[in-house]
C-alpha atoms as an extended CHARMM CRD file, in Angstrom:
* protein
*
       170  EXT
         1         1  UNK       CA              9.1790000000        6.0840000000       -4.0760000000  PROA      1               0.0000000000
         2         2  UNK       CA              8.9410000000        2.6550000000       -4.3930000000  PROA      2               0.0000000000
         3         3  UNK       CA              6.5250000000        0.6050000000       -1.1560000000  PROA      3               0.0000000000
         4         4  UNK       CA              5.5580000000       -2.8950000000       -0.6610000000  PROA      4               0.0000000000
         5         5  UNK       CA              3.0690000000       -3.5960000000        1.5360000000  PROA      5               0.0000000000
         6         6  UNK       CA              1.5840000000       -7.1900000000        2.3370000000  PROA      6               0.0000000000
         7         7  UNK       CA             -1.5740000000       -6.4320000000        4.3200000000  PROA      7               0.0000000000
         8         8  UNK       CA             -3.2560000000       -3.1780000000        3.7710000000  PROA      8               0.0000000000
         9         9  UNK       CA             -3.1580000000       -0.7120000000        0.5670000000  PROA      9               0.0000000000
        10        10  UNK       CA             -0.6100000000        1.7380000000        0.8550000000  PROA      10              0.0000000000
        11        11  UNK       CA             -1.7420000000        5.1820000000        3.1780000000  PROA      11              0.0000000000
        12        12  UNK       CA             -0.6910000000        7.3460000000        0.0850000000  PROA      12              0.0000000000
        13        13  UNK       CA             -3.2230000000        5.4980000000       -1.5250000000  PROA      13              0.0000000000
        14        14  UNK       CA             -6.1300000000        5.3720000000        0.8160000000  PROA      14              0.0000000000
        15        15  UNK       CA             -9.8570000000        6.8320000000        0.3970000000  PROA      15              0.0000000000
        16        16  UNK       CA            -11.0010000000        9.1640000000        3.3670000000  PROA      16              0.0000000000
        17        17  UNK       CA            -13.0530000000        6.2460000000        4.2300000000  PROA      17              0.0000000000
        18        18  UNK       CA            -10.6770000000        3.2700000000        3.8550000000  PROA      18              0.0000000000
        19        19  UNK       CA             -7.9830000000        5.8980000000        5.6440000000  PROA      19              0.0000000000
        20        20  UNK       CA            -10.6070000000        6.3030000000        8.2400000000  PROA      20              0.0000000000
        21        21  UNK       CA            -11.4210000000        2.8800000000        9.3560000000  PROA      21              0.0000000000
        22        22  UNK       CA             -7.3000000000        2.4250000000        9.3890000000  PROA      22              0.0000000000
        23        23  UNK       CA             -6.6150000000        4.7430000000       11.7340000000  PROA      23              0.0000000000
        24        24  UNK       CA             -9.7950000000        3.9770000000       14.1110000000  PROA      24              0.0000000000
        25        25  UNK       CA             -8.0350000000        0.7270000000       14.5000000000  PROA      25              0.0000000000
        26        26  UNK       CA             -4.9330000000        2.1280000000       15.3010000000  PROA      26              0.0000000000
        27        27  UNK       CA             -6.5130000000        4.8380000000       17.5490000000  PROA      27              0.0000000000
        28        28  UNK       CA             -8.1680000000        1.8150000000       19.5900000000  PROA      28              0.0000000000
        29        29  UNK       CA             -5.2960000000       -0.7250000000       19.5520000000  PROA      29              0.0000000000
        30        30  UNK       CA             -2.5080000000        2.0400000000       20.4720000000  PROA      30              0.0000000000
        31        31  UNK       CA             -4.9450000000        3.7810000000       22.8400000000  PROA      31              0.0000000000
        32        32  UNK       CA             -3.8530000000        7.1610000000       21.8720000000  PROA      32              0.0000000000
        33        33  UNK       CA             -6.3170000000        9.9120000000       21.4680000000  PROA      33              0.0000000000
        34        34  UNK       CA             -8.5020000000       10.2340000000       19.1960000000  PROA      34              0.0000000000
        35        35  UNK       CA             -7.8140000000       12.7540000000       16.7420000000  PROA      35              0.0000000000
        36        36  UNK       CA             -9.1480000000       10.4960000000       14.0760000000  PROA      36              0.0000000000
        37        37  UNK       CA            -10.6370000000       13.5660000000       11.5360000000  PROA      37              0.0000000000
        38        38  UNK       CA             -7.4000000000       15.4620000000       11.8570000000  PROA      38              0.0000000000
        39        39  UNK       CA             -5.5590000000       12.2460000000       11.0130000000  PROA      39              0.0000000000
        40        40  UNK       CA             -7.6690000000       11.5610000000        7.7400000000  PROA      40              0.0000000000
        41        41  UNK       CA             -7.3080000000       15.3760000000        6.8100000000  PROA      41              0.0000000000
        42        42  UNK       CA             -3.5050000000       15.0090000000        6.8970000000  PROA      42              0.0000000000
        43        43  UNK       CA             -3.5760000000       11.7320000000        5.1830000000  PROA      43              0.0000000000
        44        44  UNK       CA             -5.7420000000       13.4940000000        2.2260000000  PROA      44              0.0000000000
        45        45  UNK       CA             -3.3860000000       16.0360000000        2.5670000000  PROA      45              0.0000000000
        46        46  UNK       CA              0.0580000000       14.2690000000        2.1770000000  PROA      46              0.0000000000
        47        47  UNK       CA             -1.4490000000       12.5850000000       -1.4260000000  PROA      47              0.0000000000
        48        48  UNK       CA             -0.7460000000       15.7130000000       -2.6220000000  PROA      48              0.0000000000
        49        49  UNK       CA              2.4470000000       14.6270000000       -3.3860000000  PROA      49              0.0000000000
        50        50  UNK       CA              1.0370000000       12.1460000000       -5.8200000000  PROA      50              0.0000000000
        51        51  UNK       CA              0.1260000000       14.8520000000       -8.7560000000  PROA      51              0.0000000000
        52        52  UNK       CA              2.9590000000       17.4940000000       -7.7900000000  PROA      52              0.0000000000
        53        53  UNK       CA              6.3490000000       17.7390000000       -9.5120000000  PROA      53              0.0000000000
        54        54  UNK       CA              7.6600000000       14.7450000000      -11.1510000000  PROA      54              0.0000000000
        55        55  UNK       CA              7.8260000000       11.7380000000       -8.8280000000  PROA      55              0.0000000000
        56        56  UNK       CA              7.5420000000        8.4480000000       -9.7870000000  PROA      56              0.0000000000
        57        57  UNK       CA              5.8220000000        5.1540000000       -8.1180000000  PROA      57              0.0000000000
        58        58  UNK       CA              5.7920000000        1.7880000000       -8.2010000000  PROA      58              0.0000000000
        59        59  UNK       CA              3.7860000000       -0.1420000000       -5.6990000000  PROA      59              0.0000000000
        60        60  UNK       CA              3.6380000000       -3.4820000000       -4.8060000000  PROA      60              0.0000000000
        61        61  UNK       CA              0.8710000000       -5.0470000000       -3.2730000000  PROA      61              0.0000000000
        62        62  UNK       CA              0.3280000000       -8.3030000000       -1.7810000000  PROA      62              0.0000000000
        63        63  UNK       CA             -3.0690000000       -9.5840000000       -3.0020000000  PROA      63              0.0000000000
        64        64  UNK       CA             -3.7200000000      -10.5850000000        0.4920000000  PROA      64              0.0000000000
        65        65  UNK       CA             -3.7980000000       -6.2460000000        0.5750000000  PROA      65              0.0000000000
        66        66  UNK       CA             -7.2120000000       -6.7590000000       -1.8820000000  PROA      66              0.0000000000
        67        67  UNK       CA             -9.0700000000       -8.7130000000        0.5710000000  PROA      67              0.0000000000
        68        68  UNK       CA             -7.9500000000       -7.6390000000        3.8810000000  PROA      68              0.0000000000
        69        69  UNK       CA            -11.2100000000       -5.9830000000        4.9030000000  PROA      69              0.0000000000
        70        70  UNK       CA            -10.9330000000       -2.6020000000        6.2850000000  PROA      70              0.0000000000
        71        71  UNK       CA            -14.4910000000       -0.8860000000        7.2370000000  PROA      71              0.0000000000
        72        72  UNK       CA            -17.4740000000       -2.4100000000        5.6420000000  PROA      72              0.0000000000
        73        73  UNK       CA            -17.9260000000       -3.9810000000        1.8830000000  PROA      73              0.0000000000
        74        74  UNK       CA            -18.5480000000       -0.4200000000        0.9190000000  PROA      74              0.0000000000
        75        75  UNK       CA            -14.7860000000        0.9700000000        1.9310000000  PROA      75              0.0000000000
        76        76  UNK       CA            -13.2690000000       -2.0920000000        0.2670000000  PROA      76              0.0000000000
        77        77  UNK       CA            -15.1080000000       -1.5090000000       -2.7600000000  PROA      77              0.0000000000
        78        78  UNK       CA            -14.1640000000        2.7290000000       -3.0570000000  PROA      78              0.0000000000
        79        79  UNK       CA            -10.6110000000        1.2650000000       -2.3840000000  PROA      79              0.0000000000
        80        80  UNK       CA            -10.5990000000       -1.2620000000       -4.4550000000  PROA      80              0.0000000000
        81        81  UNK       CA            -12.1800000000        1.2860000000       -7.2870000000  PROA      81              0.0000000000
        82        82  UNK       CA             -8.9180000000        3.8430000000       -6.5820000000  PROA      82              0.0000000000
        83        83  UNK       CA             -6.4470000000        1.0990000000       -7.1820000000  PROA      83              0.0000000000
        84        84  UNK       CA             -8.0830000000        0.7880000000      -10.6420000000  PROA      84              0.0000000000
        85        85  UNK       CA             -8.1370000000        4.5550000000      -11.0400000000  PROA      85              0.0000000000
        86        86  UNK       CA             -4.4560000000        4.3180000000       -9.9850000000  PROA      86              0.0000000000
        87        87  UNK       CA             -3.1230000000        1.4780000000      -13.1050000000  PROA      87              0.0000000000
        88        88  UNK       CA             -3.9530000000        4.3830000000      -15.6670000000  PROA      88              0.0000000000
        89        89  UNK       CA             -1.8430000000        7.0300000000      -14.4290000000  PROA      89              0.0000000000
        90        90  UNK       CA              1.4260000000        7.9630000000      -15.4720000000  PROA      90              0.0000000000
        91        91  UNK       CA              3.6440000000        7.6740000000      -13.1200000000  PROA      91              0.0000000000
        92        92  UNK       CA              2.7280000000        5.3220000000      -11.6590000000  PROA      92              0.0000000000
        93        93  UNK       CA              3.2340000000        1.4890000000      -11.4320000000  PROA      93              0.0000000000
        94        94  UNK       CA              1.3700000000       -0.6970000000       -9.5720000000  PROA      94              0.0000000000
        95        95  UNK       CA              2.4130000000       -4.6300000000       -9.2460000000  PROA      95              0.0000000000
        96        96  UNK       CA              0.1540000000       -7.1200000000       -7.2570000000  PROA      96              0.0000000000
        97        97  UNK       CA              1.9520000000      -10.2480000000       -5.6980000000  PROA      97              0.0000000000
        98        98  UNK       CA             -0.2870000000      -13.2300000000       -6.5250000000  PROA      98              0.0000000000
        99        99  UNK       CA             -1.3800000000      -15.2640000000       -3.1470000000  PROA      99              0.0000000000
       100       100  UNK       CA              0.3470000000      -18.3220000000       -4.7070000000  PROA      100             0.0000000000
       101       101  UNK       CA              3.9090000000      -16.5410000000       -5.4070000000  PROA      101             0.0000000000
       102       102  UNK       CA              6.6780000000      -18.3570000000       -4.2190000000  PROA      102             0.0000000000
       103       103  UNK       CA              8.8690000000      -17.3590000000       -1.6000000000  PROA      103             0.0000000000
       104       104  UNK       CA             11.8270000000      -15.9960000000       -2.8440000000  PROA      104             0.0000000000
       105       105  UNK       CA             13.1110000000      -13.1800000000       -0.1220000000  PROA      105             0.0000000000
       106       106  UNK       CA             12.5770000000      -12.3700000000        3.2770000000  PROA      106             0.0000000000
       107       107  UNK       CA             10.1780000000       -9.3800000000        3.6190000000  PROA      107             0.0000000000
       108       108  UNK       CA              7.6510000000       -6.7870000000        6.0570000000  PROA      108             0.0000000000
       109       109  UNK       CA              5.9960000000       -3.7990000000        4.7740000000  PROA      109             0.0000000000
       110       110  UNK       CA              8.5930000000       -0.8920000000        3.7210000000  PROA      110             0.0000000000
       111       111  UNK       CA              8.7910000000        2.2940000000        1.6890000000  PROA      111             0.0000000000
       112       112  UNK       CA             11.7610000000        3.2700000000        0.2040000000  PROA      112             0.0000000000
       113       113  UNK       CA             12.7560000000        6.9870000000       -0.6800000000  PROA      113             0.0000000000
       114       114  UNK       CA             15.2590000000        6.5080000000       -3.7120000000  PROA      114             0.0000000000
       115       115  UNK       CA             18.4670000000        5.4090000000       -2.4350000000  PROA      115             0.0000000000
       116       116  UNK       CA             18.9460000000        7.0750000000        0.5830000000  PROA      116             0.0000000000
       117       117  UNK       CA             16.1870000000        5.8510000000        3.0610000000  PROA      117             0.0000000000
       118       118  UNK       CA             13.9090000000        3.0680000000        3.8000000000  PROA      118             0.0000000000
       119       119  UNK       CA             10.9980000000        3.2590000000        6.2930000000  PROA      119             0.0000000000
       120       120  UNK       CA              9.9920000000       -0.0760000000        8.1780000000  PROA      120             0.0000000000
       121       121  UNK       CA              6.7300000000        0.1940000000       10.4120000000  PROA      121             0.0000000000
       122       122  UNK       CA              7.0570000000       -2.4840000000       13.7070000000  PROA      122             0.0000000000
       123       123  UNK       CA              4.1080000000       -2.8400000000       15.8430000000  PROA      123             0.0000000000
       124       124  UNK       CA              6.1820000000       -0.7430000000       18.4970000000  PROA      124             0.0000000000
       125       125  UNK       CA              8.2250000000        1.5860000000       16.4600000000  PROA      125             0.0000000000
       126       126  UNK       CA              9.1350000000        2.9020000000       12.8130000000  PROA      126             0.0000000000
       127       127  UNK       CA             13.0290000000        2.1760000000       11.4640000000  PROA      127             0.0000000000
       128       128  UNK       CA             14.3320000000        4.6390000000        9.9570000000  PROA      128             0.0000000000
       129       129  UNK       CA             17.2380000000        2.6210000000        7.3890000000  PROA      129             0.0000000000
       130       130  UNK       CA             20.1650000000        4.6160000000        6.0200000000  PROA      130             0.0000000000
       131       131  UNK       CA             23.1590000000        2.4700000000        5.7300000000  PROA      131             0.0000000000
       132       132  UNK       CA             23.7520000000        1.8320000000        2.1180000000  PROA      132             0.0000000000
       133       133  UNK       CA             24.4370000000       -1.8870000000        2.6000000000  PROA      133             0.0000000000
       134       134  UNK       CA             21.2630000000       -2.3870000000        4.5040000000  PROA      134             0.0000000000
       135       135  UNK       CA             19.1770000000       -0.1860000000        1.6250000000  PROA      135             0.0000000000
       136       136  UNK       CA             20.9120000000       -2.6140000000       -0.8640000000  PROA      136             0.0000000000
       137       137  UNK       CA             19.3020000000       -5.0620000000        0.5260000000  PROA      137             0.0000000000
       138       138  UNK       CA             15.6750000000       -3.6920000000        0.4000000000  PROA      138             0.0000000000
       139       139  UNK       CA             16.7550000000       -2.8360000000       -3.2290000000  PROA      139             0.0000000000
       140       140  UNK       CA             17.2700000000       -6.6020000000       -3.9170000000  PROA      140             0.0000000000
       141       141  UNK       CA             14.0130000000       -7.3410000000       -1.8790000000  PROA      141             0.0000000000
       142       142  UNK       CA             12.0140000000       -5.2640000000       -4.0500000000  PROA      142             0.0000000000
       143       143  UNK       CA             13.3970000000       -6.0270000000       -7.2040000000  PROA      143             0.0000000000
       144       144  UNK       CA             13.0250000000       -9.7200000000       -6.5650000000  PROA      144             0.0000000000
       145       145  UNK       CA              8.8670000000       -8.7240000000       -5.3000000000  PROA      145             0.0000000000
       146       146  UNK       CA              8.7570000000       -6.9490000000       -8.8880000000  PROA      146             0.0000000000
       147       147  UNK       CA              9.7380000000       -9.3160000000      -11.0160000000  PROA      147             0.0000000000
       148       148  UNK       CA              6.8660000000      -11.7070000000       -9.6280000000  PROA      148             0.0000000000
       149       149  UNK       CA              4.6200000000       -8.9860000000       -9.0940000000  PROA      149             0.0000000000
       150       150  UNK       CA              1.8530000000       -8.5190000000      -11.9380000000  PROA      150             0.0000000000
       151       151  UNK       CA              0.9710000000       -5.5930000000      -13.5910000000  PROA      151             0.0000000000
       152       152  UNK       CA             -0.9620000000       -3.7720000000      -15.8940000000  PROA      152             0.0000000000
       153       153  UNK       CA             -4.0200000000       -6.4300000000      -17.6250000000  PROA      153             0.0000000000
       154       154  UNK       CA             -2.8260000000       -8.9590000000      -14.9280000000  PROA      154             0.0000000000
       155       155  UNK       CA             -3.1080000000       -6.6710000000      -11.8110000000  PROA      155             0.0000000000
       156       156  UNK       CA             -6.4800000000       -5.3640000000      -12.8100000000  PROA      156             0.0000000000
       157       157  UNK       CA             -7.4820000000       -8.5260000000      -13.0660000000  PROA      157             0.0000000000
       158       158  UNK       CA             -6.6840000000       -9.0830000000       -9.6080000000  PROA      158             0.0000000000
       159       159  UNK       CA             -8.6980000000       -6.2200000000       -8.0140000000  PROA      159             0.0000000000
       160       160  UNK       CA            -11.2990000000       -7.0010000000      -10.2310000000  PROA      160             0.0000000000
       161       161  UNK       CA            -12.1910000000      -10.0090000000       -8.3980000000  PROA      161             0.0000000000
       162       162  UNK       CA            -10.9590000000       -8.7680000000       -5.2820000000  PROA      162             0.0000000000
       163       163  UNK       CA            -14.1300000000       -5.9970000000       -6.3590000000  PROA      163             0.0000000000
       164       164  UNK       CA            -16.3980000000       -8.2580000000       -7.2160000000  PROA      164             0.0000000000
       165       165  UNK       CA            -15.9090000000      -10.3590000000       -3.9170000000  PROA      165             0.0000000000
       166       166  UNK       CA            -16.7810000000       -7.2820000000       -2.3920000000  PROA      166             0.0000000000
       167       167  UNK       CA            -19.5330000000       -6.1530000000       -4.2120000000  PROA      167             0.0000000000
       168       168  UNK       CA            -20.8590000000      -10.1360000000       -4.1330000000  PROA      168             0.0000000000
       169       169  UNK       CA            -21.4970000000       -9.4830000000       -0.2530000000  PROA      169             0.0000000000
       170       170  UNK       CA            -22.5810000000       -6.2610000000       -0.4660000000  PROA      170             0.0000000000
């Protein structure tokens, strides 16, 4: 799996809190019912996925994703704490996109399931992207995000003062 996301941290990566305050947003703004503990429970649920079999991902984050604030300094700060949990496991790669990057390629938030599907969430709808010439595209996209992405030392960096912001007005 392989996501870029420019505003929030990924939902496969949320706390129960930061997951919480997500959805209560999206509960209010859609004006759906509110089945807001059921929807965190499934959330917690679906991470699963993270520590079964052998999947791989890579992440990229805008930093603009470390200081969006979602909930109160306290939910940033759990979040923000995961993220760090999250550079030391295996499979896993994590890349921040600096604030300053350049632009280089076109780009929204989207999740792509190896080769065969991407996932684009719209304010109205979710595409669903299977034509191989159109996932080539979000291939190039996210190759292009990686290679200006930072990781490891530099990316903990990153949410380090992202933390520290947090914990500063605490």
């Amino acid at each position: 799996m392989r996501w870029y996301e420019p505003v929030l941290v990924p939902g496969i990566l949320h706390t129960a809190e930061y997951a919480a305050a997500v959805m209560r947003r999206v509960i209010d703004f859609y004006e759906v019912p509110d089945d807001l503990e059921a929807g965190v429970a499934a959330r917690m649920e679906r991470q699963q996925i993270l520590y079964q079999g052998d999947h791989r991902f890579h992440f990229i984050l805008a930093e603009q994703a470390l200081y969006t604030l979602v909930g109160e300094s306290g939910v940033m700060i759990g979040q923000l704490d995961r993220l760090l949990t999250i550079l030391s496991l295996p499979r896993f790669r994590l890349g921040i996109l600096p604030a300053h990057h350049p632009y280089r390629v076109p780009t929204n938030q989207f999740v792509m399931f190896d080769d065969r599907l991407v996932l684009v969430e719209a304010i109205s709808a979710e595409l669903t992207i299977t034509q191989p010439r159109e996932i080539a595209l979000y291939t190039k996209a996210f190759q292009a995000l990686s290679k200006q992405a930072v990781y490891g030392q530099g990316a903990s960096e990153l949410i380090e003062t992202a933390l520290g912001e947090q914990r500063k007005d605490s």
